[in-house]
C-alpha positions in Angstrom: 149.3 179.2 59.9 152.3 179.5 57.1 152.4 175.5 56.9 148.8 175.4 56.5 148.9 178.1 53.7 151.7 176.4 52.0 149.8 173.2 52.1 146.8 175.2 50.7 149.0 176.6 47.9 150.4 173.1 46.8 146.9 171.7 46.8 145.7 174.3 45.0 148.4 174.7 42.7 149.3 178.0 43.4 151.2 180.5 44.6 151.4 183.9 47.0 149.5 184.5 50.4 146.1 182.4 51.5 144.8 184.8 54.2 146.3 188.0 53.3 143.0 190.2 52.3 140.7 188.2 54.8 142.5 190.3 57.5 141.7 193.8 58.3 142.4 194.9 62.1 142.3 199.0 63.2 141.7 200.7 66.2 138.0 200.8 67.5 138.1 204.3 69.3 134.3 205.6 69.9 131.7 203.8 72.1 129.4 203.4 68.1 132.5 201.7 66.5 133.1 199.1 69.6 129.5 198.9 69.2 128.8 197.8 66.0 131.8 196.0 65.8 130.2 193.4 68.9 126.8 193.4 66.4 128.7 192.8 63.3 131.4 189.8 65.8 127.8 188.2 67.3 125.5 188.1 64.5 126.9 188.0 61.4 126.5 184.2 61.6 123.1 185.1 60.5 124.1 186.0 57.0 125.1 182.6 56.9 121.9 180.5 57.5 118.3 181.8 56.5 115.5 182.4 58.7 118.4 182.1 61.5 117.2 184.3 64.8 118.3 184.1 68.5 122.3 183.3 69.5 124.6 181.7 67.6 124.5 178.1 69.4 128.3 177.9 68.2 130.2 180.9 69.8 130.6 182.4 73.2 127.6 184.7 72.3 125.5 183.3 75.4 128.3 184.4 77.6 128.3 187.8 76.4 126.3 190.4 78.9 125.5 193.2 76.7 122.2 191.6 75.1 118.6 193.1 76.1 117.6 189.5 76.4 119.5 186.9 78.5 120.6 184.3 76.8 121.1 180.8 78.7 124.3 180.2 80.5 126.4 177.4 80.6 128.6 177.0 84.2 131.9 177.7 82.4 132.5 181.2 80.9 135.1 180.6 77.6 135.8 184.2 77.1 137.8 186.6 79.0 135.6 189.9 80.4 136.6 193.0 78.3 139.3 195.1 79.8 138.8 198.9 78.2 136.8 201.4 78.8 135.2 201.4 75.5 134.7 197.1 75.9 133.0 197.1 78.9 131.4 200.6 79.7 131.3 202.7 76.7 129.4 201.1 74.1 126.7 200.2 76.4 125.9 203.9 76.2 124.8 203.3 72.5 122.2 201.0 73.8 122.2 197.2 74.8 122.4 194.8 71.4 119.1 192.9 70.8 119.2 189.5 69.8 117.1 190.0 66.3 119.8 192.8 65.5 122.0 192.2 62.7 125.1 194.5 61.0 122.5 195.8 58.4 119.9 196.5 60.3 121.3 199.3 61.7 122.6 200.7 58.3 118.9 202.9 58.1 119.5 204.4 62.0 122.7 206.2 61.3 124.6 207.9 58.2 127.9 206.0 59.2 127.3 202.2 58.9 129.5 199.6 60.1 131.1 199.2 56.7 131.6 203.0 56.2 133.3 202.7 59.7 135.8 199.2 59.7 137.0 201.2 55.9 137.9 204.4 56.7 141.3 204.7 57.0 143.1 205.8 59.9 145.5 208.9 60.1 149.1 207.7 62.0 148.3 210.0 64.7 144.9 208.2 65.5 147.0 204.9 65.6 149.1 206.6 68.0 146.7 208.4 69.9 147.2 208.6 73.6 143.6 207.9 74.4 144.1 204.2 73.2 141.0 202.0 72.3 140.1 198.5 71.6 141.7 196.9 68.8 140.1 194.8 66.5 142.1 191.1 65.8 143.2 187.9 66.4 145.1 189.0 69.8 141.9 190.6 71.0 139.5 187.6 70.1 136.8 186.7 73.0 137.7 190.5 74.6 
């Protein structure tokens, strides 16, 4: 990643980090927040090409288990199965994801939106907090 950035910055003709403020990663530590993280992770490809519906024919999302609708399954599962609490069983209890739902159309059902939730900042004792959670990031990708 550094040699890429550097060869970004020569290219470019500039100086100073590439892919500094594209990364944000925090601790997911309710069922909602693991929750809408999945919805914002599987569908926000949507933004991204109007009039889009249905999976993302270009991720793992057919391999994920938590829609209401199954999706069509290739033989070989490319993602790893979630190994918290709050990744396999506890956001379920927030309700399966349907296929049509999107980050934003969830905004209207609750007072804390995705948005409000991935920029709150979190205390150092919640980062330390002996309950764990899932964490959000690239080490975590496909969990």
């Amino acid at each position: 990643m550094i040699r890429v950035a550097k060869a970004l910055n020569r290219i470019l003709g500039r100086r100073g980090r590439v892919w500094g403020d594209r990364y944000h990663a925090r601790l997911l530590r309710t069922p909602r927040e693991v929750r809408n993280a999945l919805i914002y992770v599987l569908a926000n490809w949507k933004k991204h090409e109007p009039g889009a519906h249905g999976f993302d024919p270009r991720s793992s999302a057919a391999w994920f288990d938590g829609w209401k609708a199954t999706p069509p399954l290739a033989a070989t599962r490319p993602v790893a199965r979630a190994r918290t609490w709050l990744a396999s069983v506890g956001w379920r209890r927030r309700g399966l994801i349907d296929v049509d739902e999107s980050p934003s159309s969830r905004a209207g059902r609750s007072a804390r939106t995705f948005h409000d939730a991935a920029t709150t900042p979190m205390t150092s004792a919640a980062a330390a907090s002996p309950q764990g959670g899932t964490r959000t990031g690239p080490a975590n990708e496909g969990a």
